[in-house]
VEXMARBA-653344 format. One record per residue (C-alpha): y, x, z. Coordinates in steps of 0.02 Angstrom, whole numbers, m for minus. Layout:
N
<node <Y, X, Z>>
...
This chain:
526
<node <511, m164, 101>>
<node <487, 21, 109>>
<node <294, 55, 152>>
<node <160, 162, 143>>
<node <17, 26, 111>>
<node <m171, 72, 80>>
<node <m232, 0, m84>>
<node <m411, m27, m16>>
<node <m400, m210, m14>>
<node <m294, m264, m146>>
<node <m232, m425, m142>>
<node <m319, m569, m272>>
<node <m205, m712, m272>>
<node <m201, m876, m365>>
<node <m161, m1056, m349>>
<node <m210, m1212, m440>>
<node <m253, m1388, m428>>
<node <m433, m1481, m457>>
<node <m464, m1504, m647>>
<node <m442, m1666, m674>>
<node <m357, m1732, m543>>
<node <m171, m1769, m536>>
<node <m72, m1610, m504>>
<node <29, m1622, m328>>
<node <184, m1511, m380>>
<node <242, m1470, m196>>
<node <94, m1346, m172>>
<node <m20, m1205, m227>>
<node <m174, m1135, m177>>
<node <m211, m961, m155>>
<node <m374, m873, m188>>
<node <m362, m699, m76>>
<node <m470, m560, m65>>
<node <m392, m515, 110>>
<node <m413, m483, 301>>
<node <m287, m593, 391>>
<node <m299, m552, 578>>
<node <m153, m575, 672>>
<node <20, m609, 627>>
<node <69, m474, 710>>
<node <106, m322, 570>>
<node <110, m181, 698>>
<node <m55, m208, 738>>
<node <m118, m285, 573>>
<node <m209, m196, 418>>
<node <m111, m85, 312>>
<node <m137, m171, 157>>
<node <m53, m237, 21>>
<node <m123, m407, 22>>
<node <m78, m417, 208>>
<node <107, m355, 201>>
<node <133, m474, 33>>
<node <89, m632, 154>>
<node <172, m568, 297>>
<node <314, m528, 203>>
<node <322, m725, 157>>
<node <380, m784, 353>>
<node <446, m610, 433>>
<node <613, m529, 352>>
<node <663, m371, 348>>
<node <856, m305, 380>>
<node <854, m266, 195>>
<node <752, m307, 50>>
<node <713, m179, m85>>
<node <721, m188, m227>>
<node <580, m149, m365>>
<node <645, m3, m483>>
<node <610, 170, m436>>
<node <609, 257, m603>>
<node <767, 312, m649>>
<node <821, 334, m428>>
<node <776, 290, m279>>
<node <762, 100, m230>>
<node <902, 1, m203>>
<node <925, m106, m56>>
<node <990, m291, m38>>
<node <1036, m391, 124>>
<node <893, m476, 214>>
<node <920, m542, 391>>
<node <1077, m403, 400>>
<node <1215, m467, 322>>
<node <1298, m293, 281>>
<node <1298, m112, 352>>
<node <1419, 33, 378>>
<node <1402, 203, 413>>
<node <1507, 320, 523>>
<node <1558, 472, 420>>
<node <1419, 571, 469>>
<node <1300, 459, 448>>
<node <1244, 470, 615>>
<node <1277, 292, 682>>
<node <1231, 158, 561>>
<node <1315, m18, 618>>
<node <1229, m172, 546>>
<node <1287, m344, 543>>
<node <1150, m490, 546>>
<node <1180, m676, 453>>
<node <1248, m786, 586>>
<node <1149, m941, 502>>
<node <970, m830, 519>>
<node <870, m944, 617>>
<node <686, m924, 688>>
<node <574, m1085, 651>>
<node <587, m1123, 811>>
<node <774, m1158, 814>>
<node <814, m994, 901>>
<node <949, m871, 790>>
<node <895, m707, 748>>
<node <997, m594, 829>>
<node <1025, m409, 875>>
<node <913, m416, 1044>>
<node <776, m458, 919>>
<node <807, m279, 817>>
<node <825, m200, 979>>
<node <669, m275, 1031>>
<node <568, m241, 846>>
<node <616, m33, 850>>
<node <539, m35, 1048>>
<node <393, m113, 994>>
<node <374, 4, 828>>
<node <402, 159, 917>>
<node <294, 107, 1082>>
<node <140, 212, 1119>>
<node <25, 82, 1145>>
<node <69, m28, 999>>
<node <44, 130, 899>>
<node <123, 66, 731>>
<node <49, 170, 596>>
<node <231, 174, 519>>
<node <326, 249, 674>>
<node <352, 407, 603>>
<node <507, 333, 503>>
<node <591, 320, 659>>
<node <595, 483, 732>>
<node <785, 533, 690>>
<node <818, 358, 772>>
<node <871, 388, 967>>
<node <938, 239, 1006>>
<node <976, 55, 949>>
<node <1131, m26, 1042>>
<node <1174, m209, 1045>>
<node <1366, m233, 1007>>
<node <1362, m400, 998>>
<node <1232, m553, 965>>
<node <1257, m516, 789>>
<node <1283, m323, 788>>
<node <1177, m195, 806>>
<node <1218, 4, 796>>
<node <1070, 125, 760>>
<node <1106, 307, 814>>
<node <1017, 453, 729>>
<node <987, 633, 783>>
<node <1018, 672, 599>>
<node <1087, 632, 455>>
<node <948, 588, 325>>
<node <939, 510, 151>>
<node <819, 400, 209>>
<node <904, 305, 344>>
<node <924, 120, 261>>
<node <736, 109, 215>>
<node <687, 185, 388>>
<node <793, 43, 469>>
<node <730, m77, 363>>
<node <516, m21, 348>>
<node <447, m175, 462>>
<node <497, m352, 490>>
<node <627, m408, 630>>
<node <506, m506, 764>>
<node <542, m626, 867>>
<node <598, m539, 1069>>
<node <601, m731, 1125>>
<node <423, m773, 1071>>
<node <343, m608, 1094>>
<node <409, m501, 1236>>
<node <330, m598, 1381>>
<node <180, m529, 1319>>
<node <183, m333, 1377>>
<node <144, m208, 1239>>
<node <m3, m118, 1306>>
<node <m79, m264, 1281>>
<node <m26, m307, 1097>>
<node <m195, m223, 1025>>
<node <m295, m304, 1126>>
<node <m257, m474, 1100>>
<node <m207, m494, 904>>
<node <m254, m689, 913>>
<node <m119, m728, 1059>>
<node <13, m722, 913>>
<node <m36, m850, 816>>
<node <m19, m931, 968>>
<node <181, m880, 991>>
<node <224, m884, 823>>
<node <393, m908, 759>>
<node <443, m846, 591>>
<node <607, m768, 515>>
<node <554, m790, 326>>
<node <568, m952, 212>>
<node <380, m992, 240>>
<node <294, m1030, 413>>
<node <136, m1027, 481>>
<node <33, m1188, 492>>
<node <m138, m1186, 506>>
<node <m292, m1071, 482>>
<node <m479, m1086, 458>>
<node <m547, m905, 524>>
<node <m626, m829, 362>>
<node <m593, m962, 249>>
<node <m391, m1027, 246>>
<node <m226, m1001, 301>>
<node <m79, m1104, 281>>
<node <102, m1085, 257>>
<node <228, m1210, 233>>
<node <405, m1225, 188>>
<node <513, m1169, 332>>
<node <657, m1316, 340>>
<node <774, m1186, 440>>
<node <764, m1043, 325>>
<node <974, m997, 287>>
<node <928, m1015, 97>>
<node <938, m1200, 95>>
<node <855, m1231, m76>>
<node <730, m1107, m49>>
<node <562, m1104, m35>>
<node <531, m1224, m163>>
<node <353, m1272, m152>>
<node <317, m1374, 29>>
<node <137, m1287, 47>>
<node <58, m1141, 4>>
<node <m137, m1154, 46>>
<node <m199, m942, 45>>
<node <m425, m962, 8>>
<node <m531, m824, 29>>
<node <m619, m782, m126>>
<node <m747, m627, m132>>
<node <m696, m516, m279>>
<node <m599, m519, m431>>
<node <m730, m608, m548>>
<node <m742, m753, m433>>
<node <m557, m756, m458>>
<node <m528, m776, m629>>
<node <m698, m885, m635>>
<node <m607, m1016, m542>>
<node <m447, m981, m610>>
<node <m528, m1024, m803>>
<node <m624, m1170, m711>>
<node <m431, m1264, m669>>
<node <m461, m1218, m494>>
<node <m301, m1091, m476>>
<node <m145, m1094, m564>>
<node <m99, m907, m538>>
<node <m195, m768, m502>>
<node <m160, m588, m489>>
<node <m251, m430, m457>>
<node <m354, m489, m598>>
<node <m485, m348, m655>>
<node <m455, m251, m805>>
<node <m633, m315, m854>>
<node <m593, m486, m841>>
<node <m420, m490, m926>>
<node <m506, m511, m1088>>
<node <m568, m686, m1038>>
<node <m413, m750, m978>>
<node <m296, m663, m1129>>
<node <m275, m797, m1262>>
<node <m342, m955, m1168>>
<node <m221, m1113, m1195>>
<node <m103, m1157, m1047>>
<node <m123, m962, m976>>
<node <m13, m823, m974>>
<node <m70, m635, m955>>
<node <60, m501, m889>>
<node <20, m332, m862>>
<node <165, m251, m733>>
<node <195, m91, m650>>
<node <154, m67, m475>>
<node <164, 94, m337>>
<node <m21, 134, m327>>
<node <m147, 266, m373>>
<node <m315, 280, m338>>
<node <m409, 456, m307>>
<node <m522, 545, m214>>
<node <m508, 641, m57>>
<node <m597, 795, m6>>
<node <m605, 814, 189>>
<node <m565, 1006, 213>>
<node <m638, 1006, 375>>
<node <m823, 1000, 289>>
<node <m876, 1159, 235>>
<node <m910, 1109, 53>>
<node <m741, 1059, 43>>
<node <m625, 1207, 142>>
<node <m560, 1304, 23>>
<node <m448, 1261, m145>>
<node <m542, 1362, m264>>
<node <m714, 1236, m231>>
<node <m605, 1089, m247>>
<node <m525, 1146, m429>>
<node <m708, 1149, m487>>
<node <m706, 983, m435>>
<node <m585, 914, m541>>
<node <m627, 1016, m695>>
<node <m778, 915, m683>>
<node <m742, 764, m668>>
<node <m714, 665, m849>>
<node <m571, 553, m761>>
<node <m506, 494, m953>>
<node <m685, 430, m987>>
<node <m693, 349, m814>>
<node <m520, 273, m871>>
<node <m570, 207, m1059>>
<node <m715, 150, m993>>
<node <m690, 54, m838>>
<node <m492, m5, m870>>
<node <m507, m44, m1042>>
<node <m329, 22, m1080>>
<node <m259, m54, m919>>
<node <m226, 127, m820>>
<node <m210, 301, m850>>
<node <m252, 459, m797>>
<node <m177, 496, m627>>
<node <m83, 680, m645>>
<node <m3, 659, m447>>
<node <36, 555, m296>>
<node <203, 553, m351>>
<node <159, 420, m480>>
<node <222, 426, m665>>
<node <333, 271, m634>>
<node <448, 360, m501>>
<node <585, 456, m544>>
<node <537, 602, m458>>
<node <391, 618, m545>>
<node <354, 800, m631>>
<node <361, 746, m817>>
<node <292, 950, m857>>
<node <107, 908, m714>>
<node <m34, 914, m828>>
<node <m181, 846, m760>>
<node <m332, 943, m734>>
<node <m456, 947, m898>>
<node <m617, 896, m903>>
<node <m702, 1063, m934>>
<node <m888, 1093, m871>>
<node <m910, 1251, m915>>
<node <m754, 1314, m834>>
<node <m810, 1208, m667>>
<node <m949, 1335, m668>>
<node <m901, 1486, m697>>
<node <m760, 1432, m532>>
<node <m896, 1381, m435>>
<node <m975, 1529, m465>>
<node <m818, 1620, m422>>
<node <m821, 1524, m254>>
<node <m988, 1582, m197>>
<node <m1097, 1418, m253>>
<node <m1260, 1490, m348>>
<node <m1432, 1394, m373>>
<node <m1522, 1506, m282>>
<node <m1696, 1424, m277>>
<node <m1691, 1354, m442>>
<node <m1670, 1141, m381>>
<node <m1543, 1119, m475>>
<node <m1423, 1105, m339>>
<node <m1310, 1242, m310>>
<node <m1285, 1319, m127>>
<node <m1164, 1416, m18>>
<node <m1226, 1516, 160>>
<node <m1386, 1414, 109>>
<node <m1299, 1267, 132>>
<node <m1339, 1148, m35>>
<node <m1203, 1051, m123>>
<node <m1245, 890, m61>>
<node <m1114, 756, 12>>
<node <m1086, 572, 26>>
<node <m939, 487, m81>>
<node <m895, 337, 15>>
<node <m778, 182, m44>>
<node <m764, 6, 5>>
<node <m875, m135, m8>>
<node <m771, m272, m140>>
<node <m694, m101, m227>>
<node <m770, m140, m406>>
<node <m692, m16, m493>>
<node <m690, 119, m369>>
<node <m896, 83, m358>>
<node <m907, 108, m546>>
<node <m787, 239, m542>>
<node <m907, 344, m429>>
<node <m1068, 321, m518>>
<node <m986, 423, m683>>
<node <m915, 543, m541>>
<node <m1085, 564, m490>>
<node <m1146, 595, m650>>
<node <m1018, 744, m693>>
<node <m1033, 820, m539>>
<node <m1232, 815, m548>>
<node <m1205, 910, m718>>
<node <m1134, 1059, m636>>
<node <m1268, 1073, m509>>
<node <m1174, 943, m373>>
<node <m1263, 812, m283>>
<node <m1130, 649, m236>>
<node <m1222, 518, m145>>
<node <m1116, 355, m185>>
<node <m1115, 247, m32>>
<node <m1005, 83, 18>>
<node <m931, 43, 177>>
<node <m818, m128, 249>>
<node <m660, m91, 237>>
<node <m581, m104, 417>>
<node <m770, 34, 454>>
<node <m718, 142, 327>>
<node <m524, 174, 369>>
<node <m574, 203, 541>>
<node <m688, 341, 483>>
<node <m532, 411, 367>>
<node <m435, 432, 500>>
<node <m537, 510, 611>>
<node <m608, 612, 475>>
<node <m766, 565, 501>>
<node <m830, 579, 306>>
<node <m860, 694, 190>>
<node <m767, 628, 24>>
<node <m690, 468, m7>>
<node <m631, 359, m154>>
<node <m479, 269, m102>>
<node <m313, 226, m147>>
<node <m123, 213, m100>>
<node <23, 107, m125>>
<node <156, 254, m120>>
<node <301, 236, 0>>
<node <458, 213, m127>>
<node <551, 337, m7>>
<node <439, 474, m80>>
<node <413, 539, 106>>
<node <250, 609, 93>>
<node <233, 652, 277>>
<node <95, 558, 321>>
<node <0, 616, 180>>
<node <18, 791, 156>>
<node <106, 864, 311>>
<node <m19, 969, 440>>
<node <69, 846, 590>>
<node <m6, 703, 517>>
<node <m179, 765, 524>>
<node <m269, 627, 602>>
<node <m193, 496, 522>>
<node <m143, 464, 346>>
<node <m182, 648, 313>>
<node <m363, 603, 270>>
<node <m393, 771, 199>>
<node <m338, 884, 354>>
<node <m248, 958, 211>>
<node <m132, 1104, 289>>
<node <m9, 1190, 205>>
<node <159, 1287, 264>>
<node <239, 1299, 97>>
<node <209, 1096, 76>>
<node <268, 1071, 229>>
<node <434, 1167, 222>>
<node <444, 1056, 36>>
<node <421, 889, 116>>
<node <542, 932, 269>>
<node <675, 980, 135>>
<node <674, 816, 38>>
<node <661, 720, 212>>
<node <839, 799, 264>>
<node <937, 791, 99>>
<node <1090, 691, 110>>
<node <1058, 641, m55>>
<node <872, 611, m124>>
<node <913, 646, m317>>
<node <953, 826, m247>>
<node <769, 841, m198>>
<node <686, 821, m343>>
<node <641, 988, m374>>
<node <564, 995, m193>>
<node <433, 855, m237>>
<node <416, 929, m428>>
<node <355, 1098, m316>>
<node <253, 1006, m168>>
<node <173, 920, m357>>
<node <113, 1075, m423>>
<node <46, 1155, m235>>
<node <m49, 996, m239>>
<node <m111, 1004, m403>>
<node <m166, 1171, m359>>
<node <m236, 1145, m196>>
<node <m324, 973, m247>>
<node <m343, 895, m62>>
<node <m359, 732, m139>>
<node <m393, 715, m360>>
<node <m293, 571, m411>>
<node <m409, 476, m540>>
<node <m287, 345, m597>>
<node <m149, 246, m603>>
<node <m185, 60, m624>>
<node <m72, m81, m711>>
<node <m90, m246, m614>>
<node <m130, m415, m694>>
<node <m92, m587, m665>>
<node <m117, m738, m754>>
<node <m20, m907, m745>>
<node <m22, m1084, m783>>
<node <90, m1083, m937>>
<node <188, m1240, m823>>
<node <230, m1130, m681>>
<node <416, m1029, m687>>
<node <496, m918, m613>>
<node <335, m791, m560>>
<node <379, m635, m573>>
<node <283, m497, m465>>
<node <325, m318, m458>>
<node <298, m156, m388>>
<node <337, m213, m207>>
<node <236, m347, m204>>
<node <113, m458, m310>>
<node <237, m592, m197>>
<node <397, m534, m229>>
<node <468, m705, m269>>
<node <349, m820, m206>>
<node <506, m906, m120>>
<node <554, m961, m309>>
<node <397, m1008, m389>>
<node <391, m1209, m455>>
<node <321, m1319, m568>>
<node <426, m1356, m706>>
């Protein structure tokens, strides 16, 4: 489904059965790097590793697809059955399956999408994805089946903005008021009934948690494993250690460190696929070393981001050139990336006012020395690596980064309250290409880690957001591309390539850019 997810904590998934034991071919287990809270995905992480499992028992109206290059996703039925649009496309009617069944026996019907936009656009549940319903005014209930969603305009965006978030379940989950939904994320594993082919079972806070086939999922034959078991393991080298031990059967989010180890070994197969994300850095605005554009173009002039590349991803990523990653098809194929150039990172901070005035080395503005913390997430190996050589570059133009890690669920709460100074992060880009919550001065305090604030990227994103069709907005995004490049409120580093590994036995796995789960519905032993 359309998302914007943050990369922070990427999933690290595999399965497997005890070396030498007999292999039970109903089941897998799953080593995840991954915070599972609550069921509940208004009020759960942003992740990528949490929307991939959530994804497996909660379905969407529609599903999309996973090519964005050459156009904008494509959408297939989920729960909805087929759509229709007035002729100007301000009333969308959907029609649900009639054989869509919760796991408890209840159907799935159009209460339950009335109920799911209430709940996404409620103040108190305070869904971090409820901006992609603000041309929705209403959602009517025409019949148990069919649902009409009414728009205050008529945007190119209107399937994946019906269709961002899972249907949940009004039955199970309205008794429970939603002021106090964030207050109480545990209660819904207690009233959980799922939409998707797997259910919940079981879970072991910290250590497991359990799906299993659901036996009233509409695809009859599908899932096709009975169990999935989902095992926390701590980073991506005690991943493939137990996945080259016979202990998992499929892993990915395999480092690019590792893949080496794992690329020729009998029984295992290595694939290297595309996905949405990029990973950069972002400069809060708000901090004085940071407010103006000119300081933070001496920043990426200095930074060697191919060396950081060669050296930590071994030929598994490139350099990142914009947010708009180089797999989507409005990508700017004319963006150069910044070069690495030293001496021209100088002379501009120079230009900007930063001198060493008392000879330390360090250079300083209004007295003020050049001195900040770059934080990043404890678990983010590359990222951690990453910011050592940034330290190094930047220390070579009279810069002092202070490197400094912070648990994940810490560290996003100080990004969005802008309580840092610069970050290394990353982003799984929302397919849509609405860059609203990252760029646009009304989504300063969330998203918007930066503060960045910009009129003529504002007007830009607006544009794209209301074209009837999105192909007619590329050259908006090629344009917000090169005010970004120019303004640098975040330096994209790179683009990664994920990995995954499987037992050579295993069929039908095929991840993508979605999600390292696309298909997990399909996966068997032959």
């Amino acid at each position: 489904m359309r998302r914007l997810a943050v990369a922070g904590l990427t999933a690290v998934v595999g399965w497997g059965c005890s070396s030498g034991t007999p292999r039970d071919t109903t089941r897998l287990t799953v080593g995840l790097r991954f915070d599972y809270p609550t069921p509940n995905e208004l009020i759960g992480p942003p992740t990528l590793a949490y929307a991939a499992i959530n994804d497996q028992m909660f379905l969407s109206l529609m599903e999309e697809q996973g090519d964005f290059r050459e156009a904008p996703p494509a959408w297939a039925p989920g729960l909805a059955e087929d759509w229709e649009f007035s002729e100007d496309r301000l009333q969308l009617n959907v029609r649900l399956r009639t054989d869509a069944r919760w796991s408890d026996g209840e159907p799935v019907t159009a209460a339950d999408v009335r109920f799911t936009w209430l709940a996404q656009t409620d103040g108190d549940v305070a869904w971090g994805s409820a901006y992609v319903h603000e041309a929705t005014v209403d959602v009517e209930v025409l019949d148990p089946h069919t649902v009409r969603f009414h728009f205050d305009a008529a945007l190119p965006t209107a399937l994946a903005d019906v269709s961002t978030g899972a249907i949940l379940p009004r039955h199970a989950w309205e008794p429970r008021p939603f002021a106090e939904w964030r207050g109480d994320p545990d209660w819904f594993f207690d009233s959980l009934v799922t939409s998707g082919p797997f259910r919940f079972e079981s879970r072991t806070p910290g250590s497991d948690l359990v799906l299993g086939r659901n036996p009233g999922h509409f695809e009859a034959d599908l899932p096709r494993l009975e169990r999935v078991i989902l095992r926390s393991t701590p980073d991506s080298t005690a991943l493939t250690n137990r996945l080259l031990a016979g202990e998992l059967d499929v892993a990915t989010g395999i480092g690019a460190a590792d893949a080496s180890r794992i690329d020729g070994q009998p029984g295992l197969r290595l694939l290297a696929y595309t996905n949405r994300q990029f990973t950069f850095v972002v400069w809060n605005t708000t901090r004085p070393w940071f407010a103006d554009a000119e300081t933070r173009r001496a920043l990426a002039l200095a930074i060697d981001r191919q060396a950081i590349v060669d050296t930590i991803w071994h030929g598994y990523a490139k350099v990142g050139r914009s947010p708009v990653i180089s797999g989507a098809w409005a990508h700017d194929p004319d963006l150069e990336p910044w070069p690495h150039d030293p001496q021209a990172a100088r002379a501009a901070l120079r230009e900007a006012g930063w001198v060493d005035a008392d000879g330390d080395g360090i250079v300083e503005r209004g007295g003020r020395p050049f001195r900040f913390e770059l934080a990043t997430y404890t678990g983010a190996g590359a990222r951690w690596d990453a910011m050592q050589m940034i330290q190094a570059d930047l220390r070579t133009v009279g810069i002092d980064a202070q490197p400094r890690r912070a648990e994940p669920n810490a560290l996003n709460q100080r990004l969005l309250e802008q309580d840092f100074d610069a970050a290394a992060s990353a982003f799984a880009i929302d397919t849509g290409l609405d860059f609203r919550p990252l760029f646009h001065t009304e989504s300063i305090g969330g998203f918007n880690y930066a503060g960045y604030s910009n009129p003529e990227a504002d007007r830009l994103i607006e544009s794209f957001a209301t074209r009837a069709d999105p192909l007619d907005g590329r050259e908006d995004l090629h344009r917000l591309q090169r005010i970004l490049r120019d303004d640098q409120p975040m330096l994209v580093l790179w683009e990664p390539v994920s990995l995954a590994a499987f037992n050579d036995e295993l069929e039908s796995v095929a991840p993508n850019a979605v999600s390292p789960l696309a298909n997990l519905k399909e996966w068997a032993w032959r």
